[in-house]
Backbone and ligand atoms as CSV (ligand in chain L), in Angstrom:
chain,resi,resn,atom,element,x,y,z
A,1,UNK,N,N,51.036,74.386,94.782
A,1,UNK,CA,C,51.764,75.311,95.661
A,1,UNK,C,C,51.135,76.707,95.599
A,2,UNK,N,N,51.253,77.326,97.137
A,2,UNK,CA,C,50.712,79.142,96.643
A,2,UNK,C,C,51.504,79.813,97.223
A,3,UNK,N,N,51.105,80.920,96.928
A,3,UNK,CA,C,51.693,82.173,97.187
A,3,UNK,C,C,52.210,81.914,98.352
A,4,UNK,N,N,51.453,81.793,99.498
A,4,UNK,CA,C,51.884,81.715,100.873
A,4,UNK,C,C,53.200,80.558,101.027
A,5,UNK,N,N,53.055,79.966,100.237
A,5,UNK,CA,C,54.590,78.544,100.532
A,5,UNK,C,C,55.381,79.575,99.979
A,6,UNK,N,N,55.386,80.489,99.430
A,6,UNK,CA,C,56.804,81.573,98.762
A,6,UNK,C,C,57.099,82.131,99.792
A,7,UNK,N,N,55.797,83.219,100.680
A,7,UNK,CA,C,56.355,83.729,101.598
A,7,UNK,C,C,56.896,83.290,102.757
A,8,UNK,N,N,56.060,82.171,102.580
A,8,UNK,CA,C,56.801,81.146,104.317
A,8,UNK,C,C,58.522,80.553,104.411
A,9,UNK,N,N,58.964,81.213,102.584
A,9,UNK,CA,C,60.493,80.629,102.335
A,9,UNK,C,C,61.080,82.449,102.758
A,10,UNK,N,N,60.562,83.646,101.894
A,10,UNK,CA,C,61.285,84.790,101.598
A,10,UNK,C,C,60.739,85.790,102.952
A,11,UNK,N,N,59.824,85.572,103.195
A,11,UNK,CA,C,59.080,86.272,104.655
A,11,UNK,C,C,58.274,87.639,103.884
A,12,UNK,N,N,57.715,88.361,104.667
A,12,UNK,CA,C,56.852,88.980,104.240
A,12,UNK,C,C,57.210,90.561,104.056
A,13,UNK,N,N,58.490,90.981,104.170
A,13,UNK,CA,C,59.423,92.385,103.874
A,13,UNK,C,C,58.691,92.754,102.427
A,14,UNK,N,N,58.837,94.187,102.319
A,14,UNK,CA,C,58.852,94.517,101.261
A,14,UNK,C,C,59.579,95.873,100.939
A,15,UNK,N,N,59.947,96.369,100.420
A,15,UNK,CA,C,60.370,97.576,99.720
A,15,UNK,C,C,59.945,98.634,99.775
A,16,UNK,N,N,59.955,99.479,100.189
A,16,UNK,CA,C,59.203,100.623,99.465
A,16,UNK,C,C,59.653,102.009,99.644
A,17,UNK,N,N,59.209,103.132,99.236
A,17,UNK,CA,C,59.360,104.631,99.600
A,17,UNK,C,C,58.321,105.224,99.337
A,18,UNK,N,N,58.795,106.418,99.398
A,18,UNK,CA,C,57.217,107.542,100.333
A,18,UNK,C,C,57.112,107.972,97.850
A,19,UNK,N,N,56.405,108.963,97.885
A,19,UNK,CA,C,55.616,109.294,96.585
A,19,UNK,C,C,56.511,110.296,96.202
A,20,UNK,N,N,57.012,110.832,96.941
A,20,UNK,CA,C,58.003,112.175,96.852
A,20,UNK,C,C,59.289,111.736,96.791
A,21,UNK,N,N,59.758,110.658,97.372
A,21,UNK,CA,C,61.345,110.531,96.883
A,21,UNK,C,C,61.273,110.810,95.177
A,22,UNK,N,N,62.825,111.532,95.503
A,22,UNK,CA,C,63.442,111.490,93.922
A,22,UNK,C,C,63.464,109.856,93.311
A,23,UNK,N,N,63.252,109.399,92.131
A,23,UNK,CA,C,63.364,108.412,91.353
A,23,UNK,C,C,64.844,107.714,91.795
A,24,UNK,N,N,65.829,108.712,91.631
A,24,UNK,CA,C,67.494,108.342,91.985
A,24,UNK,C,C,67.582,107.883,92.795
A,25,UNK,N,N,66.745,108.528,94.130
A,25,UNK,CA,C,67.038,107.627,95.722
A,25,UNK,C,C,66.154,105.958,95.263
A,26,UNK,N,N,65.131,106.383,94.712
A,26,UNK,CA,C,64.664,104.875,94.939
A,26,UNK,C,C,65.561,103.742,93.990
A,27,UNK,N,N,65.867,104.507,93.002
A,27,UNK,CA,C,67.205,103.506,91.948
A,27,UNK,C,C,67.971,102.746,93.184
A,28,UNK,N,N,68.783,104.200,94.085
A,28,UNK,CA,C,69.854,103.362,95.200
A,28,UNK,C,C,69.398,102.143,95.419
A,29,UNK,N,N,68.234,102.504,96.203
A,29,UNK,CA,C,67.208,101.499,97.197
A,29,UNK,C,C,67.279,100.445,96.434
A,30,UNK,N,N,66.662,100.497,95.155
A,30,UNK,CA,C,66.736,98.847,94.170
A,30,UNK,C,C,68.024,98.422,94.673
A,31,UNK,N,N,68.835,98.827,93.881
A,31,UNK,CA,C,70.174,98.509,93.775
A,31,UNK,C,C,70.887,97.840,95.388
A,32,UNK,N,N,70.593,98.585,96.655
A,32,UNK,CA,C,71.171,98.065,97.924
A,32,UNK,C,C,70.723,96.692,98.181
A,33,UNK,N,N,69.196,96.763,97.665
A,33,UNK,CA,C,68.656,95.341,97.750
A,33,UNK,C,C,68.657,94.522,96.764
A,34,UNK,N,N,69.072,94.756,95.378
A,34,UNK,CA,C,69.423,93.907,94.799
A,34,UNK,C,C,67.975,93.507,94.016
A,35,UNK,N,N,67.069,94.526,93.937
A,35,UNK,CA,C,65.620,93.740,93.598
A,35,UNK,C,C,65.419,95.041,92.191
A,36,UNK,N,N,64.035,94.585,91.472
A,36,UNK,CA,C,64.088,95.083,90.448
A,36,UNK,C,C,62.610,96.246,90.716
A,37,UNK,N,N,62.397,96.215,91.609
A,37,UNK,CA,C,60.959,96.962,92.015
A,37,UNK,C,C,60.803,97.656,93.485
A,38,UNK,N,N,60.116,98.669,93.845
A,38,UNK,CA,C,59.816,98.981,95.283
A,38,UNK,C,C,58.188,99.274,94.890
A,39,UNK,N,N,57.769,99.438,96.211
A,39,UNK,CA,C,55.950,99.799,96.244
A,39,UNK,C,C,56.056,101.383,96.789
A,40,UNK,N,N,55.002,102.182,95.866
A,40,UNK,CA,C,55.313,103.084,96.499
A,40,UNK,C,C,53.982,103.141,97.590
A,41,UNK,N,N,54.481,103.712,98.762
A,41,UNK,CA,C,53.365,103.672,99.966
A,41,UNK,C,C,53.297,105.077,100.383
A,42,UNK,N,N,51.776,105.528,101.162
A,42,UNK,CA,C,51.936,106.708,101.767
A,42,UNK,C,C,52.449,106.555,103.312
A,43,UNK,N,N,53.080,107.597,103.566
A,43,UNK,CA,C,53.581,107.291,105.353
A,43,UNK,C,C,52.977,106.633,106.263
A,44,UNK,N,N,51.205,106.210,105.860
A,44,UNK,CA,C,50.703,105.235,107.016
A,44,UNK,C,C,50.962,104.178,106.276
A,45,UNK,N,N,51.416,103.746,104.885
A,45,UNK,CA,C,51.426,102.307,104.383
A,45,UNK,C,C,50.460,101.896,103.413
A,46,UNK,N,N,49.581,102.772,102.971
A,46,UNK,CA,C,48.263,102.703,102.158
A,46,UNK,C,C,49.499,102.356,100.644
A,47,UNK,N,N,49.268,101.670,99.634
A,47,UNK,CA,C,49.700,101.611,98.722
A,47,UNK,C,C,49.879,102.207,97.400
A,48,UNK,N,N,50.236,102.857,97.063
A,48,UNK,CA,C,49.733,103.968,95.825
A,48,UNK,C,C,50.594,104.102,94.773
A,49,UNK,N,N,51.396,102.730,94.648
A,49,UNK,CA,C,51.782,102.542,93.305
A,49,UNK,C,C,53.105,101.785,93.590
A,50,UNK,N,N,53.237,101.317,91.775
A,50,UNK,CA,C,54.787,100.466,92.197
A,50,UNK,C,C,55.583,100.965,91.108
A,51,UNK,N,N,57.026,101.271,91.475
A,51,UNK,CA,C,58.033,101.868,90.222
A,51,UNK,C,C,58.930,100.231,90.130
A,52,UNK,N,N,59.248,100.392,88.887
A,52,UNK,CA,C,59.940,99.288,88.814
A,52,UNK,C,C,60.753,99.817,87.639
A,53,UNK,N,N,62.599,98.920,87.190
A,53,UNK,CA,C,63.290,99.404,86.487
A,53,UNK,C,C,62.708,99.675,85.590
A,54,UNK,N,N,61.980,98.961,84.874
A,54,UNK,CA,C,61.165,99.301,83.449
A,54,UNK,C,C,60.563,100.832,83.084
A,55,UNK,N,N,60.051,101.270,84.480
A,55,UNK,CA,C,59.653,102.877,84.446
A,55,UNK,C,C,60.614,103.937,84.374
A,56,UNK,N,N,62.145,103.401,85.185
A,56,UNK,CA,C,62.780,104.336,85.088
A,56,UNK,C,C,63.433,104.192,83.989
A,57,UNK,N,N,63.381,102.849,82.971
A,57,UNK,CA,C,63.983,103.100,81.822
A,57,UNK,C,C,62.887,103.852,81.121
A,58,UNK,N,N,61.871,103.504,81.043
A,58,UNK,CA,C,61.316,104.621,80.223
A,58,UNK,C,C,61.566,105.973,80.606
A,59,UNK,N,N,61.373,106.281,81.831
A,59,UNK,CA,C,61.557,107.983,81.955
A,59,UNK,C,C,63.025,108.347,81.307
A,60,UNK,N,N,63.788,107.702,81.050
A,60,UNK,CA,C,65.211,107.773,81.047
A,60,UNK,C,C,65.118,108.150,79.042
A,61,UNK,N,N,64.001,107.233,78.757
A,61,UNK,CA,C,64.169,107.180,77.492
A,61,UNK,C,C,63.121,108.487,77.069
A,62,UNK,N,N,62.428,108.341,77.707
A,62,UNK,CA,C,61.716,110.331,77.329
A,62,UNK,C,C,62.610,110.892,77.358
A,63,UNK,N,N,63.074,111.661,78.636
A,63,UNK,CA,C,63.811,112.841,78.866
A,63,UNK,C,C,64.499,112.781,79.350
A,64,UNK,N,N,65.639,111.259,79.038
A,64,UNK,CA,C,67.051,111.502,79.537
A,64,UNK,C,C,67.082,111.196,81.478
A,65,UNK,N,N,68.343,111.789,81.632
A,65,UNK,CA,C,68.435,111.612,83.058
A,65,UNK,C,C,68.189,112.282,83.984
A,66,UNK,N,N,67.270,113.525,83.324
A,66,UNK,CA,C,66.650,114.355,84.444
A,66,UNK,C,C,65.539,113.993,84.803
A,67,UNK,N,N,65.006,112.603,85.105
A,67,UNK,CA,C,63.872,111.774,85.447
A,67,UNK,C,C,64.632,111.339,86.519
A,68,UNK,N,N,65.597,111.318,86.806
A,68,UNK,CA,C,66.445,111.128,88.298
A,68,UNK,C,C,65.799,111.800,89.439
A,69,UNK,N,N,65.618,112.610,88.591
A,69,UNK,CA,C,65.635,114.321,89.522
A,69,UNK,C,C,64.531,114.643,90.198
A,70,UNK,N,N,63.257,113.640,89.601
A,70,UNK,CA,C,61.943,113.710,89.564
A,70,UNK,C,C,61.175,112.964,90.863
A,71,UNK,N,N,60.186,113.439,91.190
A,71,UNK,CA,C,59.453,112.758,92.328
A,71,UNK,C,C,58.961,110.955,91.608
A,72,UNK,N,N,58.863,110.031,92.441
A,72,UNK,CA,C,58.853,108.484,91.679
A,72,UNK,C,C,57.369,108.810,91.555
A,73,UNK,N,N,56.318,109.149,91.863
A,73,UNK,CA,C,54.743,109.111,91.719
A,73,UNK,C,C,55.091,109.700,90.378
A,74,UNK,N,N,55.487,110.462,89.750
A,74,UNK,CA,C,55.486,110.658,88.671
A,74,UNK,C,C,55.804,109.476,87.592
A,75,UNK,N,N,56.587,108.394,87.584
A,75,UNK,CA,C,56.959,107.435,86.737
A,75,UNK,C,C,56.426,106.321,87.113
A,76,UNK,N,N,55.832,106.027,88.728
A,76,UNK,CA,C,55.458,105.164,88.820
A,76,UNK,C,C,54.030,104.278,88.050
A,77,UNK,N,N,53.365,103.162,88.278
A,77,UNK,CA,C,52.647,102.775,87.885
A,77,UNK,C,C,51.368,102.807,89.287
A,78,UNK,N,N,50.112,103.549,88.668
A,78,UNK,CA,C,49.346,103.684,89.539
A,78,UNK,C,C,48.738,102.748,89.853
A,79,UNK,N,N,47.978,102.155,89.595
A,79,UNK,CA,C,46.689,100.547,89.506
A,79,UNK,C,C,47.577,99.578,89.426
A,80,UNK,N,N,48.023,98.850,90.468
A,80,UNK,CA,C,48.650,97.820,90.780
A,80,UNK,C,C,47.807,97.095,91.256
A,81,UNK,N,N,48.269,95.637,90.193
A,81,UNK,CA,C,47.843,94.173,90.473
A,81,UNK,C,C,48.099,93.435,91.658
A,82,UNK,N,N,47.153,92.704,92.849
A,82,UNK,CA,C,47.756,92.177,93.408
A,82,UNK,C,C,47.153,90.712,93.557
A,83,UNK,N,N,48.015,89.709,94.354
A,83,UNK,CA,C,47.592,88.533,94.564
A,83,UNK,C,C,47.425,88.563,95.765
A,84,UNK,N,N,46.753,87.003,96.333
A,84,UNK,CA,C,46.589,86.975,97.828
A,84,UNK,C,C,47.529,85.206,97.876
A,85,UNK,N,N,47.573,85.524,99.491
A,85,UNK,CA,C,48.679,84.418,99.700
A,85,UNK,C,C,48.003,82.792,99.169
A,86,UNK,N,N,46.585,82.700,99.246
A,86,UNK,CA,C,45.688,81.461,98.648
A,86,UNK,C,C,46.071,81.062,97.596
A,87,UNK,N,N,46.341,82.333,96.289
A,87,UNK,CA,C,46.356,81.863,94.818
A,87,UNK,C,C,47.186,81.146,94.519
A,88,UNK,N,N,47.356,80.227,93.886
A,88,UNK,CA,C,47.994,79.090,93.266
A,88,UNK,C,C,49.236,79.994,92.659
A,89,UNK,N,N,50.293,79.572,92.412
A,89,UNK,CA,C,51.544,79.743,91.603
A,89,UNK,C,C,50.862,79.696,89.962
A,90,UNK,N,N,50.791,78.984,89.361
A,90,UNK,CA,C,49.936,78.609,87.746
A,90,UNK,C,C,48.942,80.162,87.843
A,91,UNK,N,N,48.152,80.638,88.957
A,91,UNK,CA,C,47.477,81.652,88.576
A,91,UNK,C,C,47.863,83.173,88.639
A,92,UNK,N,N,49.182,83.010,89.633
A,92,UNK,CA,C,50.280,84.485,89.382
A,92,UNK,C,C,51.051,84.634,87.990
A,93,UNK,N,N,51.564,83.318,87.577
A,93,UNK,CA,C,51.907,83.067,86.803
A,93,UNK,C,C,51.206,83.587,85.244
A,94,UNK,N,N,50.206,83.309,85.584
A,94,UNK,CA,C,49.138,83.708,84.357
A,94,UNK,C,C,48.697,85.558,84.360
A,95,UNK,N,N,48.770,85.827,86.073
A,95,UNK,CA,C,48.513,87.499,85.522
A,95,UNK,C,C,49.897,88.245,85.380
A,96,UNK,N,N,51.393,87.825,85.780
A,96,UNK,CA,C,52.350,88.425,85.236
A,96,UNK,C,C,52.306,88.271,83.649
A,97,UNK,N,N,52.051,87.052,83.080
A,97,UNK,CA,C,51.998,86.901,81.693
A,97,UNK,C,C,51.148,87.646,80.742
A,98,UNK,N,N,50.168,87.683,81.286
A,98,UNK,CA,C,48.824,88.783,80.814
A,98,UNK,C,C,49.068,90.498,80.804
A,99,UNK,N,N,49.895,90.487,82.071
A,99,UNK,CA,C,49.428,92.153,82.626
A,99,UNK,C,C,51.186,92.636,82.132
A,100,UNK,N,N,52.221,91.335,81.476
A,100,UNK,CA,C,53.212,91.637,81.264
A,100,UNK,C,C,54.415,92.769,82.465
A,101,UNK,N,N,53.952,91.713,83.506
A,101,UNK,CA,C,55.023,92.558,84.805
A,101,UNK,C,C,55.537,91.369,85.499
A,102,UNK,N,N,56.531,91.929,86.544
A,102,UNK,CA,C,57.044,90.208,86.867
A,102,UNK,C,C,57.015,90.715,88.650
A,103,UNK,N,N,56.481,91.783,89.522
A,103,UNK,CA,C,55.829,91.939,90.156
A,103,UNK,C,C,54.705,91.974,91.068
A,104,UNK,N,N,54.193,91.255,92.076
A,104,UNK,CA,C,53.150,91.100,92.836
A,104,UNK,C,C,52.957,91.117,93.900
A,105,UNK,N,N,52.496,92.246,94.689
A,105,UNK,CA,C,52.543,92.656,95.842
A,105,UNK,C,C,51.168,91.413,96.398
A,106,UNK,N,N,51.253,90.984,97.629
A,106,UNK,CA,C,50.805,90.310,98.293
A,106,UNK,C,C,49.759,90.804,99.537
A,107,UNK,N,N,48.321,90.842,99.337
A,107,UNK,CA,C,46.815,91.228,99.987
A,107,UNK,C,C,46.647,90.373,100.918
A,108,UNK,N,N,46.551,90.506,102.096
A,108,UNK,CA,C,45.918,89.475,103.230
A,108,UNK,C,C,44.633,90.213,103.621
A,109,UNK,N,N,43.521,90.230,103.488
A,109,UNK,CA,C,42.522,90.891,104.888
A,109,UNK,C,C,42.686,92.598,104.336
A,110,UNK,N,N,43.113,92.891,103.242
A,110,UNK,CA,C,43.340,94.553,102.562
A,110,UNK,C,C,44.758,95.173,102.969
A,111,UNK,N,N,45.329,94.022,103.989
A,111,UNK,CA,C,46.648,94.914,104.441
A,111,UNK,C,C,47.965,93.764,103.717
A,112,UNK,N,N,49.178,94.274,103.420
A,112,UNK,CA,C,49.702,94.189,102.747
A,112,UNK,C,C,50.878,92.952,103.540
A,113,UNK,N,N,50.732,92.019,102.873
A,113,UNK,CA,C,51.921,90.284,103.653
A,113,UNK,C,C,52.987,90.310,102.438
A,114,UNK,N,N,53.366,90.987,102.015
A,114,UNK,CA,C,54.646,90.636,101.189
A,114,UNK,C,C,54.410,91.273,99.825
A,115,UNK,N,N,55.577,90.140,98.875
A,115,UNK,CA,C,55.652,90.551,97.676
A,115,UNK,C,C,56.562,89.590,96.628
A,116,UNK,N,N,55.877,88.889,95.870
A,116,UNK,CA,C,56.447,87.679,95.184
A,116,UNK,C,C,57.258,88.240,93.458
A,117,UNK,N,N,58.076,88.075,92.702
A,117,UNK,CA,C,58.624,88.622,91.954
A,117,UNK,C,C,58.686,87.383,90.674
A,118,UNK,N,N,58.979,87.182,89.538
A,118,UNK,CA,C,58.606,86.232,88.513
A,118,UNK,C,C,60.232,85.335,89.267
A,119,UNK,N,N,61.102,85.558,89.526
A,119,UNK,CA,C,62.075,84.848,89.952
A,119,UNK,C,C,61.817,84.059,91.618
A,120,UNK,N,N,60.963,84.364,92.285
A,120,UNK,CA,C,60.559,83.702,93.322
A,120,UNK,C,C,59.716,82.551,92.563
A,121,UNK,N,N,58.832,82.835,91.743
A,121,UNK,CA,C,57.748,82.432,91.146
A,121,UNK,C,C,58.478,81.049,90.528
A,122,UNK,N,N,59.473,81.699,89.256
A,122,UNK,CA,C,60.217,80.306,88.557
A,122,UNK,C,C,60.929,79.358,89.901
A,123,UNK,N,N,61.736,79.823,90.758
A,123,UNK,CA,C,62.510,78.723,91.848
A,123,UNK,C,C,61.137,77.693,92.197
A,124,UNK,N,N,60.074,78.665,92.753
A,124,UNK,CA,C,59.359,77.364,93.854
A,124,UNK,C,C,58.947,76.715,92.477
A,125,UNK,N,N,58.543,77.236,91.155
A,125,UNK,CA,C,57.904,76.033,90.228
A,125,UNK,C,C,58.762,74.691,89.682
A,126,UNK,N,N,60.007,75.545,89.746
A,126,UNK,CA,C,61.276,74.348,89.496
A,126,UNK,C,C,61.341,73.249,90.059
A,127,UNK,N,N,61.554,73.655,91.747
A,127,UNK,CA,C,61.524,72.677,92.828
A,127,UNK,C,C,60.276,71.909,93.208
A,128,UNK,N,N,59.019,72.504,92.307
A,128,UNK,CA,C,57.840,71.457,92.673
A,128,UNK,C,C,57.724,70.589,91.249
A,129,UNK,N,N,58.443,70.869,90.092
A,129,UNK,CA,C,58.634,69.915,89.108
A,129,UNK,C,C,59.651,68.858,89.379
A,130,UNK,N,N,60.638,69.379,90.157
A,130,UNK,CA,C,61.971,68.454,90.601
A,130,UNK,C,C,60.961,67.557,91.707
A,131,UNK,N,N,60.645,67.757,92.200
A,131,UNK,CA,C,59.936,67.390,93.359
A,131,UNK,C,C,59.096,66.354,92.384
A,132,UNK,N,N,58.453,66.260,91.692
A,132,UNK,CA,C,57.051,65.747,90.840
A,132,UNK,C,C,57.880,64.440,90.502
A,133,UNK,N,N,59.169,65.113,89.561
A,133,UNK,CA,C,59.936,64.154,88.699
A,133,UNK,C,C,60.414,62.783,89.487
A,134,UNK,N,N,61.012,63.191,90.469
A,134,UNK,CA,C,61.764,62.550,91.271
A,134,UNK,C,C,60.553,61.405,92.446
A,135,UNK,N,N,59.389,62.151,92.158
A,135,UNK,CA,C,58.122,61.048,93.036
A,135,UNK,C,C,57.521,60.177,92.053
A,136,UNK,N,N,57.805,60.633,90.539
A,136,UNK,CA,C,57.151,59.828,89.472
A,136,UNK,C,C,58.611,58.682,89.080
A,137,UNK,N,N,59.972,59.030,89.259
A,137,UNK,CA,C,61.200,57.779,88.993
A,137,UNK,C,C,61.197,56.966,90.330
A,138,UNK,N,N,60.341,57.756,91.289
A,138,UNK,CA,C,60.403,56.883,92.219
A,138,UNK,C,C,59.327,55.500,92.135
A,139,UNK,N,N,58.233,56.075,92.089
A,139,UNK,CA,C,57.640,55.196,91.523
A,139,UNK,C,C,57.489,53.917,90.476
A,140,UNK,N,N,58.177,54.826,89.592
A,140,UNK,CA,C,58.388,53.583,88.288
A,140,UNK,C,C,59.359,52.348,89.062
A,141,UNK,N,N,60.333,52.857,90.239
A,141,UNK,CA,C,61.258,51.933,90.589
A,141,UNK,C,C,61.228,51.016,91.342
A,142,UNK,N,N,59.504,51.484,92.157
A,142,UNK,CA,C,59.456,50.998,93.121
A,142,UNK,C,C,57.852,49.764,92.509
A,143,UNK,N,N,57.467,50.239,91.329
A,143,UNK,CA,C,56.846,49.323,90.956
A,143,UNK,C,C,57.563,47.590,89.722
L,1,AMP,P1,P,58.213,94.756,85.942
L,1,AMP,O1,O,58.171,93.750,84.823
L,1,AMP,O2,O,57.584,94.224,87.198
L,1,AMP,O3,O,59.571,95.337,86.133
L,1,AMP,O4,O,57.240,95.966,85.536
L,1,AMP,C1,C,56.873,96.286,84.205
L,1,AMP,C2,C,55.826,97.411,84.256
L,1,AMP,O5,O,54.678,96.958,84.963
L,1,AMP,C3,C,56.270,98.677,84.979
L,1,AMP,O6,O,55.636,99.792,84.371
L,1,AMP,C4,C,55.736,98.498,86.402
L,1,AMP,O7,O,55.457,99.715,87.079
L,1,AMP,C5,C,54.461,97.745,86.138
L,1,AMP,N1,N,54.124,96.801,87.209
L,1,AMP,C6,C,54.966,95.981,87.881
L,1,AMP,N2,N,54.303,95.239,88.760
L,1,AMP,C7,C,53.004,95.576,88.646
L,1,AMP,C8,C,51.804,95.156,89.299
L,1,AMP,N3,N,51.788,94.209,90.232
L,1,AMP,N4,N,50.644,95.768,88.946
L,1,AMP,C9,C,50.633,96.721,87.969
L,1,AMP,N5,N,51.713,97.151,87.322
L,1,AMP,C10,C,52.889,96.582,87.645
């Protein structure tokens, strides 16, 4: 299975805000959507980093809650990893584990098709083991 069978389930939306929002507005933003990350983009869409809860707990754990207050390019993470819709699941899998993030913004052609998260990642691997299991009892039953 790849990347692209994730997006062809979740579609290719993604998150994001400008470099200058306050940290707090982008917290909301998590929170309305229910997700644990946004990308930060410049107003044409160029990519230039990703904040995710983990940053704002750290800023939180420096200096408290006046990291609210703060522009997100400041806490964000600059050099973001990405995948393309080709790569196998087993090989996202392997650079969240490595690069220790559960985040992956999605490269088509340099312009940006989505964004897969370690919980998109575990469902489709579940359902292609359920899937495996259930073609291998089939088998045994049918031999
Ligand atoms: P996460 O586990 O995705 O919440 O993120 C943990 C840390 O990794 C945070 O500092 C994020 O900014 C950073 N991070 C998340 N996704 C990526 C990514 N695709 N590339 C580089 N850093 C990332």
């Amino acid at each position: 299975m790849t990347v692209q069978a994730i997006l062809n389930v979740k579609g290719s939306d993604v998150v994001s805000v400008l470099p200058d929002e306050r940290v707090g507005a982008a917290v909301q933003t998590m929170m309305r959507h229910g997700i644990g990350a946004v990308l930060v983009r410049d107003p044409v869409g160029a990519v230039l980093g990703i904040l995710s809860e983990r940053d704002v707990m750290r800023g939180i754990a420096r200096g408290g809650a006046a990291c609210l207050g703060e522009a997100v390019e400041t806490l964000a993470t600059r050099d973001v990893v990405c995948c393309r819709p080709q790569d196998g699941i087993g090989h996202v899998m392997g650079l969240m584990t490595r690069g220790r993030f559960r985040h992956l913004p999605v490269m088509r052609d340099g312009a940006l098709a989505g964004i897969v998260s370690i919980g998109d990642v575990v469902k489709h691997r579940l359902a292609e083991v359920e899937n495996e299991a259930r073609a291998l009892r089939e088998y045994v039953a049918a031999g």
